[in-house]
C-alpha positions as CSV (number, residue, x, y, z in Angstrom):
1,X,68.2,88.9,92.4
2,X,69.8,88.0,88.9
3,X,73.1,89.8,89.0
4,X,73.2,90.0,85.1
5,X,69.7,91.3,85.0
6,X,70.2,94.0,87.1
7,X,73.9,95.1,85.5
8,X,71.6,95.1,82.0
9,X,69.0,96.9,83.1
10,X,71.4,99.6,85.0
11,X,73.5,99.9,82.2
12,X,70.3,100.6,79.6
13,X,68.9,102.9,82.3
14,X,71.9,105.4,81.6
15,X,72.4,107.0,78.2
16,X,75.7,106.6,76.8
17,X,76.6,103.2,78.8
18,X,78.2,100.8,76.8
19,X,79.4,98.2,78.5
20,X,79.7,97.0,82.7
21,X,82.4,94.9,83.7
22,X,83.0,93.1,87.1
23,X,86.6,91.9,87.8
24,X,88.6,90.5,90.7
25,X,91.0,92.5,92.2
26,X,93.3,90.2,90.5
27,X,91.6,91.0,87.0
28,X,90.0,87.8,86.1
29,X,86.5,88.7,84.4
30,X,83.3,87.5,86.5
31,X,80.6,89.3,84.6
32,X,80.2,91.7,81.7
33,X,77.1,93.0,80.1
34,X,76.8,95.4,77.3
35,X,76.3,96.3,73.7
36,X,77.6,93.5,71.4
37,X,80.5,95.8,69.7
38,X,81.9,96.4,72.7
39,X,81.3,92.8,74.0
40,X,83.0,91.6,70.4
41,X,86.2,93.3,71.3
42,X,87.9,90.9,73.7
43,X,91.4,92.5,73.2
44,X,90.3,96.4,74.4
45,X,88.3,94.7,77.0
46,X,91.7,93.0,78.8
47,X,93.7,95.9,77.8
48,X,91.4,98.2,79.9
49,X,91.5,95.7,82.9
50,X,95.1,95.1,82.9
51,X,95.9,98.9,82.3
52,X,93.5,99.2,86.0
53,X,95.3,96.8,87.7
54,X,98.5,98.5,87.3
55,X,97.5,101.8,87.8
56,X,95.6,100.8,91.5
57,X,99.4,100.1,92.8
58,X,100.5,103.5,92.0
59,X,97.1,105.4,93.6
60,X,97.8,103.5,97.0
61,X,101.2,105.2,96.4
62,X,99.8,109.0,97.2
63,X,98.5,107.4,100.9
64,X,94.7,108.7,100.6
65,X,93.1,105.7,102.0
66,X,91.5,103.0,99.8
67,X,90.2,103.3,96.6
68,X,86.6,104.2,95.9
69,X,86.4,105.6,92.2
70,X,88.4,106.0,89.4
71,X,86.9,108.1,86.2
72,X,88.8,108.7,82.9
73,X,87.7,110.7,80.1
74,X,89.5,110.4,76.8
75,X,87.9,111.9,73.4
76,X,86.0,108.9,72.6
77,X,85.0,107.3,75.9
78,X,84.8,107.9,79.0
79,X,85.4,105.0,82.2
80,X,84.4,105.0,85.5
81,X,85.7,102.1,87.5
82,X,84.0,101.1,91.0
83,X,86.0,99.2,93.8
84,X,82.9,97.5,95.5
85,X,83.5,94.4,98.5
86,X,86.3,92.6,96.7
87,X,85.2,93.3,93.1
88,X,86.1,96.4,90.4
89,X,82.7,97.5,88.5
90,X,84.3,99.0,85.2
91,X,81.8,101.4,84.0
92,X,82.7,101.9,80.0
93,X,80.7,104.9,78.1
94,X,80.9,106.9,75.2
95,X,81.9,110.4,75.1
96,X,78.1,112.2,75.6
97,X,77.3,110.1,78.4
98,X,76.9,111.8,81.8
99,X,79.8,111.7,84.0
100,X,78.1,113.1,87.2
101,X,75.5,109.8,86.5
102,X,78.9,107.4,85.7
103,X,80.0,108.5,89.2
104,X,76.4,108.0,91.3
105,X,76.5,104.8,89.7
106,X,78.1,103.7,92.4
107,X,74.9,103.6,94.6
108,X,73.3,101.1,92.6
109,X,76.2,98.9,91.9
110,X,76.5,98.4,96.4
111,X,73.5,96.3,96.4
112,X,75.1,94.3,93.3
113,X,78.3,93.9,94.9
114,X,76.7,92.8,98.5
115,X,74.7,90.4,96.3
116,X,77.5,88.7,94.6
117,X,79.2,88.6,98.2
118,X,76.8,86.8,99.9
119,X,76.5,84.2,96.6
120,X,79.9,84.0,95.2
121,X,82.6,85.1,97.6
122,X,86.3,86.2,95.9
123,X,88.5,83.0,95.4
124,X,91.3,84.8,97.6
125,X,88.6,83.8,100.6
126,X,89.6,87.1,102.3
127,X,85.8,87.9,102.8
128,X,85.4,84.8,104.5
129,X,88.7,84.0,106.5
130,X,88.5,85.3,110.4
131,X,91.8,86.8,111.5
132,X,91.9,84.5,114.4
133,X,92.8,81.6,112.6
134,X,96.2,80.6,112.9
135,X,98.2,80.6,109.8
136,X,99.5,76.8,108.6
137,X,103.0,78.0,108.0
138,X,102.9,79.0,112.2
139,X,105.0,76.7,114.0
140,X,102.8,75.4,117.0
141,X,102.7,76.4,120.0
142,X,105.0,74.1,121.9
143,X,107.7,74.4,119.2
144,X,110.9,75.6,120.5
């Protein structure tokens, strides 16, 4: 499965997509597909991942388990943004597109995530660390 492939032709399935990002859950930008304007615009493109990763903080606040799914609409556009394995799938759509569609996105975007998973785990190696390993700042064993 090509990842970017499949995020192109998801996107282009929907009306009113513009643009699919996948992030980190630090924000650093893996993959992005979309229509060349919104592509071009490098600035609103780090603005709307920055202005995520400081909002997730705050959500974890209100204690109603992890997060799934964020949607915003504004007047122009509208965002969806998926929290799949250990990426964020920003969804980024004009104002006609369907919502309801945005949101079931999130079906299709599982067997992208568990793709890029099993090909390029996170950096942060959480995916791939077992618990039982000791930590290297542990003092061993017969330390007194």
């Amino acid at each position: 499965m090509n990842v970017q492939q499949s995020l192109e032709e998801l996107m282009l399935a929907y009306e009113g997509i513009c643009a699919i990002f996948i992030t980190d859950h630090d924000g650093g930008l893996i993959l992005n597909v979309g229509l060349p304007a919104t592509l071009d615009n490098s600035k609103f493109r780090q603005q709307l991942i920055l202005s995520h990763l400081t909002t997730i903080p705050q959500i974890h606040k209100l204690k109603m388990g992890g997060h799934k799914t964020t949607f915003a609409m504004y007047e122009s556009q509208q965002i969806a943004i998926h929290s799949l394995c250990k990426y964020y799938f920003i969804v980024h759509a004009g104002p006609n597109a369907n919502a309801g569609s945005m949101l079931a996105m999130r079906e299709k975007l599982v067997a992208i995530a568990n793709q890029m998973m099993s090909v390029c785990p996170p950096i942060d190696g959480d995916a791939m660390m077992p618990t039982s390993i000791a930590s290297a700042a542990a003092p061993p064993d017969f330390f007194d």
